[in-house]
C-alpha atoms as one frame of an Amber mdcrd trajectory, in Angstrom:
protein
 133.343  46.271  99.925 130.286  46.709  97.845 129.905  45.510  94.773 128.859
  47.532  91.761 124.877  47.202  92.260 124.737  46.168  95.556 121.533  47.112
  97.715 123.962  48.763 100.407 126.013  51.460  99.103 128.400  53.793 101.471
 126.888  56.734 100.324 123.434  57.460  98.651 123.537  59.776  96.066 121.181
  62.812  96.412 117.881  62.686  93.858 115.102  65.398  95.090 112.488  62.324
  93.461 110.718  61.672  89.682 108.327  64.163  88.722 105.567  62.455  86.527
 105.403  63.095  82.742 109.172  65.005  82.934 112.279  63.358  81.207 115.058
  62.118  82.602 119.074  61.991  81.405 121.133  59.198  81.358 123.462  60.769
  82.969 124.749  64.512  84.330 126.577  66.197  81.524 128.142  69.541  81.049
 127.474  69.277  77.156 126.173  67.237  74.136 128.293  66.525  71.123 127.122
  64.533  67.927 128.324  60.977  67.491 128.628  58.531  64.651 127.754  55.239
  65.864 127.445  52.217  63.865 124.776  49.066  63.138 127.457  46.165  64.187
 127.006  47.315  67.810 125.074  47.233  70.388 125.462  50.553  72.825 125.001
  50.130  76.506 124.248  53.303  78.314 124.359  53.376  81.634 121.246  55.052
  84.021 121.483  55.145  87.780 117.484  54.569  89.634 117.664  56.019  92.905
 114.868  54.128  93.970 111.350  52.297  92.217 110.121  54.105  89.716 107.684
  53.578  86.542 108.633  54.755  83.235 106.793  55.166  79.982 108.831  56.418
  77.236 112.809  56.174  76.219 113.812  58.658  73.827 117.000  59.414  72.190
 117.730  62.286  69.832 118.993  61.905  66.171 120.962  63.797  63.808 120.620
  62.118  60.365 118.493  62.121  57.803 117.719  58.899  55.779 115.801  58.283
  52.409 114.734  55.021  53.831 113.342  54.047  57.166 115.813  53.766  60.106
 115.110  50.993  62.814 116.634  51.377  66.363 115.703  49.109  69.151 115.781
  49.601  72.552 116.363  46.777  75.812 117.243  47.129  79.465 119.715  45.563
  81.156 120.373  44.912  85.236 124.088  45.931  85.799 125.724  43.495  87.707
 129.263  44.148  89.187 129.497  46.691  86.662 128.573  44.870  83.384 125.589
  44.926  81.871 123.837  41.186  82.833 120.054  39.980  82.513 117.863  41.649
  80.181 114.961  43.400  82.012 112.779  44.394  79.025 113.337  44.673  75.542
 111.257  47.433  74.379 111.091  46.589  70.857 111.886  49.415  68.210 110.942
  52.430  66.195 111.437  53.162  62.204 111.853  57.153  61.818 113.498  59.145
  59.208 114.008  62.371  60.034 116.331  63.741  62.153 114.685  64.883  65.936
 113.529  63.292  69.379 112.470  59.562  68.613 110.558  57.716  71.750 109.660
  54.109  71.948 106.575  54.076  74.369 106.858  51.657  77.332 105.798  50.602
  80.409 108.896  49.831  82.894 109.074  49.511  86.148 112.846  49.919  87.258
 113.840  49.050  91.062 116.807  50.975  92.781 120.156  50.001  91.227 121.649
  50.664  87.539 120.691  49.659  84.349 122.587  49.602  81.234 119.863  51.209
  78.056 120.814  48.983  74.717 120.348  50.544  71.814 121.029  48.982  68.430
 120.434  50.217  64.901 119.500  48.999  61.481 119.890  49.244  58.324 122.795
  52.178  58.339 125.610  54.200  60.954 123.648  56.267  62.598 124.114  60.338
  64.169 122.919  60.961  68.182 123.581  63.003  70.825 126.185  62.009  73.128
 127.487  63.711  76.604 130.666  64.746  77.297 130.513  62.230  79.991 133.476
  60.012  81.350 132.443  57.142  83.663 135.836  55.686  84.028 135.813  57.058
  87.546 132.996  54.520  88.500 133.069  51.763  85.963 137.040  51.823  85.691
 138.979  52.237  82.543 141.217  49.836  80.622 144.464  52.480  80.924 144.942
  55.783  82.089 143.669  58.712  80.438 140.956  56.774  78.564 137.595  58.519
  78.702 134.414  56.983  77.854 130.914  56.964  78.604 129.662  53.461  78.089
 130.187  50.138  76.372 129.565  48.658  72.926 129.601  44.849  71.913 129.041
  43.376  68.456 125.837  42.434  67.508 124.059  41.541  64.562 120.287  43.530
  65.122 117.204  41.569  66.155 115.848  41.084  69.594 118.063  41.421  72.405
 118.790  38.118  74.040 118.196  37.301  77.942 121.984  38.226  78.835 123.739
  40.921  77.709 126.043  40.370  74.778 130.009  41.138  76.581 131.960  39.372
  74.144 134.803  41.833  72.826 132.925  44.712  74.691 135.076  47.721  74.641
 134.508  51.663  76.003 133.354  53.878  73.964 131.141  56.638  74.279 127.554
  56.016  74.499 124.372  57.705  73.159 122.644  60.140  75.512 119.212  58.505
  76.566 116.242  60.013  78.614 113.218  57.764  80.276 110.027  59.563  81.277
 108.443  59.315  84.582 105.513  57.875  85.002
């Protein structure tokens, strides 16, 4: 049986190819809510890569407002057996303060397989679009009848560190992230 990322999988899921300079969601959704998510975690949201591909830009939208500059940072992680594992990039981070689409230009080259998007905040709780997304079919759940959409770990903010922070990682539901072709 296949693992989680494994180069062979029984079926290969249908992607009609990147188109460069259009954006692409973390994941298909039949709607967006708003979400409160807070600066003691880290989010990991999960993006499947079909096959290589370049991307320049991750964006994320926000719904708050702040009187004082807002710092979120972004990283990529290989998913490994279903957990997010080695750190492929970390992007670095933006400082915005009003609400709308906020970008962190990059230059990533992503193989076929999944990566898990980290996204951390600083200094305050933070408001972002979020799917109505459950993943439990694929990642698994820890009971039935829980629905989430990704993971979240503590984590005090800085730079992300070379594998993925897992301890006391719990489901939750993650923010709704878009990369740009290249």
């Amino acid at each position: 049986m296949p693992l989680f990322n494994d180069n062979a999988p029984l079926i290969i899921p249908p992607h009609p190819g990147f188109v460069s300079g259009k954006y692409y969601a973390s994941s298909i959704h039949a709607s967006v809510s708003v979400l409160s998510y807070s600066t003691a975690y880290v989010y990991y949201t999960y993006f499947y890569v079909p096959y290589q591909q370049n991307f320049t830009r991750v964006a994320i939208y926000s719904n708050s407002t702040f009187s004082s500059p807002e710092n979120m940072r972004f990283g990529v992680y290989e998913v490994v057996s279903g957990m997010p594992s080695t750190l492929v990039a970390d992007l670095g981070s933006i400082s915005f303060i009003n609400p709308g689409a906020k970008e962190i230009i990059c230059s990533i080259t992503l193989t076929a397989g999944w990566y898990a998007i980290a996204i951390a905040f600083n200094p305050s709780s933070i408001t972002l679009s979020s799917p109505t997304l459950y993943l439990n079919y694929m990642l698994g759940a820890s009971g039935v009848l829980t629905n989430f959409s990704g993971y979240r770990a503590p984590f005090v903010y800085g730079s992300f560190p070379s594998t993925a922070v897992l301890t006391n990682i719990t489901e939750t539901n993650s923010p709704l992230v878009w990369l740009k072709a290249s």
